[in-house]
VOVEX-836501 format. One record per residue (C-alpha): residue in one letter; residue number from 0; y, z, x. Coordinates in pm, whole numbers, padded with zeros to 5 digits. Example, Ala and Ser with C-alpha at 12.3 -4.5 7.8 and 13.67 -1.06 7.14 Angstrom:
2
+-----+-----+--------+--------+--------+
: res :   n :      y :      z :      x :
+-----+-----+--------+--------+--------+
:   A :   0 : -00450 :  00780 :  01230 :
:   S :   1 : -00106 :  00714 :  01367 :
+-----+-----+--------+--------+--------+
//
This chain:
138
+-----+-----+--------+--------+--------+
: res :   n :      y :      z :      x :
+-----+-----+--------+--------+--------+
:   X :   0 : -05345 :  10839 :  13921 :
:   X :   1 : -05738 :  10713 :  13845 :
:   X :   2 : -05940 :  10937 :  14125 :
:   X :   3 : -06222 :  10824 :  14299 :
:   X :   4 : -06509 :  10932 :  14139 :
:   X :   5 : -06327 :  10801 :  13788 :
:   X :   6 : -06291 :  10449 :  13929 :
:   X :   7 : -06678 :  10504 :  14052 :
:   X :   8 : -06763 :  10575 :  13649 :
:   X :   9 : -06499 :  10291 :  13521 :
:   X :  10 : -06685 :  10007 :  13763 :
:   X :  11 : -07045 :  10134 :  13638 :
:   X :  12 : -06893 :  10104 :  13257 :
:   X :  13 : -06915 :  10443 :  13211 :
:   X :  14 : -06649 :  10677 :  13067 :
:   X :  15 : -06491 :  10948 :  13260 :
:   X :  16 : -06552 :  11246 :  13122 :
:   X :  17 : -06473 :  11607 :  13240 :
:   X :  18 : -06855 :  11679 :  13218 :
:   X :  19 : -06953 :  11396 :  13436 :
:   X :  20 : -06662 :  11460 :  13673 :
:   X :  21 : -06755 :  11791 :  13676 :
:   X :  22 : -07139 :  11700 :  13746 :
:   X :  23 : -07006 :  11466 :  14002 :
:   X :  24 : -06803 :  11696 :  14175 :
:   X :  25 : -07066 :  11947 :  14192 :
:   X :  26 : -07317 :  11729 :  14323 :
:   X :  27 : -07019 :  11685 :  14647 :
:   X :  28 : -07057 :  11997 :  14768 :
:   X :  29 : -07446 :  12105 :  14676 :
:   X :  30 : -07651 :  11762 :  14728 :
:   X :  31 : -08028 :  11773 :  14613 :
:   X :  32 : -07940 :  12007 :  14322 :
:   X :  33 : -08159 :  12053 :  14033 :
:   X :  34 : -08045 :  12034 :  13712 :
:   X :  35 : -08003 :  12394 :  13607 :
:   X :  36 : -07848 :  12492 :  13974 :
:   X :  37 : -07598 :  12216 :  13860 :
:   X :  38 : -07563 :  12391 :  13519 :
:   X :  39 : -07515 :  12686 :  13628 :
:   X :  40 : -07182 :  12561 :  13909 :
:   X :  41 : -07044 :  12362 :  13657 :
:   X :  42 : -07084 :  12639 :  13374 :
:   X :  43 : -06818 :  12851 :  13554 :
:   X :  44 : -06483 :  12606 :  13426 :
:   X :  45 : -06712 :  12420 :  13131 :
:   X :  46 : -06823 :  12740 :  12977 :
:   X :  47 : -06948 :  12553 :  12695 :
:   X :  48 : -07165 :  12324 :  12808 :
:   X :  49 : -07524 :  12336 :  12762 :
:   X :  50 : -07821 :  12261 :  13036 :
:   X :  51 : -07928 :  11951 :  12779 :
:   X :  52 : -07532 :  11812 :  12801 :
:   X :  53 : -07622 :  11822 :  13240 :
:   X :  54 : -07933 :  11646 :  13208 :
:   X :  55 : -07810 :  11388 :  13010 :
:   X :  56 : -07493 :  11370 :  13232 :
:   X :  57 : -07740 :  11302 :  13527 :
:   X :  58 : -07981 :  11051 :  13342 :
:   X :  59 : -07684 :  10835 :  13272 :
:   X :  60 : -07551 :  10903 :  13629 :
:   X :  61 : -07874 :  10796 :  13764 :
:   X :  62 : -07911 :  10469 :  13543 :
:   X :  63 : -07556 :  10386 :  13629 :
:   X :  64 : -07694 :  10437 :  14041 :
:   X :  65 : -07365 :  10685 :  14079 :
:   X :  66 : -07590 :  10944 :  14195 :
:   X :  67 : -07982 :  10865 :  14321 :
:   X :  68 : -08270 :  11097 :  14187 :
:   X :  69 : -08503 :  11263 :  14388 :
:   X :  70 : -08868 :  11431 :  14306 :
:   X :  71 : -09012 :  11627 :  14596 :
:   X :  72 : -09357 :  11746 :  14544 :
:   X :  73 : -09377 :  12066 :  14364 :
:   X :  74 : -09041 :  12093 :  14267 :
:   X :  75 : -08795 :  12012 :  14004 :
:   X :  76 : -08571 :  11669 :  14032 :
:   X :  77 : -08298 :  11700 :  14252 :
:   X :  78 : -07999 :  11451 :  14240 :
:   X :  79 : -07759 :  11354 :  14473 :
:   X :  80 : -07485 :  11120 :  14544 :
:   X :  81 : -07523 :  10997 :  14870 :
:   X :  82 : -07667 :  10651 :  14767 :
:   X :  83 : -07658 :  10278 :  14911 :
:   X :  84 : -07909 :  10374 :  15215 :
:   X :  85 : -08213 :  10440 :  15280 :
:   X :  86 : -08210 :  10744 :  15388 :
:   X :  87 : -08496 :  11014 :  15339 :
:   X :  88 : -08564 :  11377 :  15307 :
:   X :  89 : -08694 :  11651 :  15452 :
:   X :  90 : -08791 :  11967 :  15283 :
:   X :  91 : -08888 :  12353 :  15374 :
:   X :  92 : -09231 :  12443 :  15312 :
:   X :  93 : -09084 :  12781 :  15266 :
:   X :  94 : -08760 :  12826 :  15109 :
:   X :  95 : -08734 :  12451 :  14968 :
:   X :  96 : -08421 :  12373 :  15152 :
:   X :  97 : -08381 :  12027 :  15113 :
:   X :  98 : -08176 :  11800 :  15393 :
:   X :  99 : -08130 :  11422 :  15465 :
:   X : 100 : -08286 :  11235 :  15723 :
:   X : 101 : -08104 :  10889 :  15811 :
:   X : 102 : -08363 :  10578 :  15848 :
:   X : 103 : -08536 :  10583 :  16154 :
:   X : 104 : -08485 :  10217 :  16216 :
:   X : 105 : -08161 :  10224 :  16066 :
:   X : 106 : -08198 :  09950 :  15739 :
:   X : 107 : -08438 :  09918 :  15459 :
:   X : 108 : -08715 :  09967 :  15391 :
:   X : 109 : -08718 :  10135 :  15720 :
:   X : 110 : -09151 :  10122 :  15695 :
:   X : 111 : -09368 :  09815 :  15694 :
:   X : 112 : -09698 :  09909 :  15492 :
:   X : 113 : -10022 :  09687 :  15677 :
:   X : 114 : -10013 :  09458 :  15370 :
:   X : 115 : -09720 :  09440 :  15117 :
:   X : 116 : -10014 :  09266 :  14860 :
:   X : 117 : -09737 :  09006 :  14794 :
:   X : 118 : -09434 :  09230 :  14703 :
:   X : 119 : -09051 :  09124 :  14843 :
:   X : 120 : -08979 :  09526 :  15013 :
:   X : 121 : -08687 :  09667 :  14895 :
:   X : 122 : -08680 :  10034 :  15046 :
:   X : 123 : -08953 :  10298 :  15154 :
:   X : 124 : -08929 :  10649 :  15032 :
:   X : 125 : -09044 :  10902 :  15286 :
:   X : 126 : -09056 :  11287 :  15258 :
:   X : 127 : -09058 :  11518 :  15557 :
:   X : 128 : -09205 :  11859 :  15566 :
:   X : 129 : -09149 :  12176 :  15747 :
:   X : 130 : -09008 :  12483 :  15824 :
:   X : 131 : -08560 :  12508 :  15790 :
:   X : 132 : -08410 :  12674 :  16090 :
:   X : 133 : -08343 :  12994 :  15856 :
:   X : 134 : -08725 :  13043 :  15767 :
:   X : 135 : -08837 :  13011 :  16143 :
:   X : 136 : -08637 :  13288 :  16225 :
:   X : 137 : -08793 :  13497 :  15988 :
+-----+-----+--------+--------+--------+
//
């Protein structure tokens, strides 16, 4: 029986492999990972593979649009798999905590810039910043 996230690596013509199901599966529970947090999770049942073998797992990912890439200021890429919106991010100024924020107007690109200089819009990337809950009450 073909799961899920192998028919999601069979329609983007990529193989399914246990390190990019294993990447994948990761990335379901612990969104906005980096890649050595990633390395580290899927380490414990792939004991053998290396922190290069994860970021090539999530450049293909990426290309393939299984999983987006994101690059908040100051800290390493983070990948996750919720893709297909436009949602954005916001991130502690603290701890780095890292959660989703759905479009504000609820469809791409969610912004209008005063003059688009000619370009067709596809989607507006938008980072929030602050302090998490957890680092208020500290």
């Amino acid at each position: 029986m073909i799961t899920e996230l192998e028919h999601s690596l069979h329609e983007s013509g990529l193989k399914a492999t246990a390190g990019r199901l294993a990447v994948l599966e990761a990335l379901e529970t612990m969104p906005h990972s980096d890649a050595d947090t990633l390395h580290r999770r899927v380490s414990v049942d792939r004991p053998g593979m290396s922190v290069q073998s994860v970021h090539n797992i999530l450049g293909d990912l990426t290309t393939a649009r299984i999983i987006r890439r994101i690059e908040p200021s100051g800290s390493p890429a983070r990948y996750e798999r919720r893709i297909g919106d436009n949602h954005h991010h916001i991130v502690c100024t603290s701890c780095g905590a890292i959660a989703d924020v759905d479009c504000v107007v609820g469809h791409a690109p969610c912004l209008s810039p005063s003059d688009a200089a000619g370009y067709a819009l596809a989607t507006a990337e938008v980072t929030f910043w602050g302090l998490c809950a957890a680092c208020q009450n500290h």
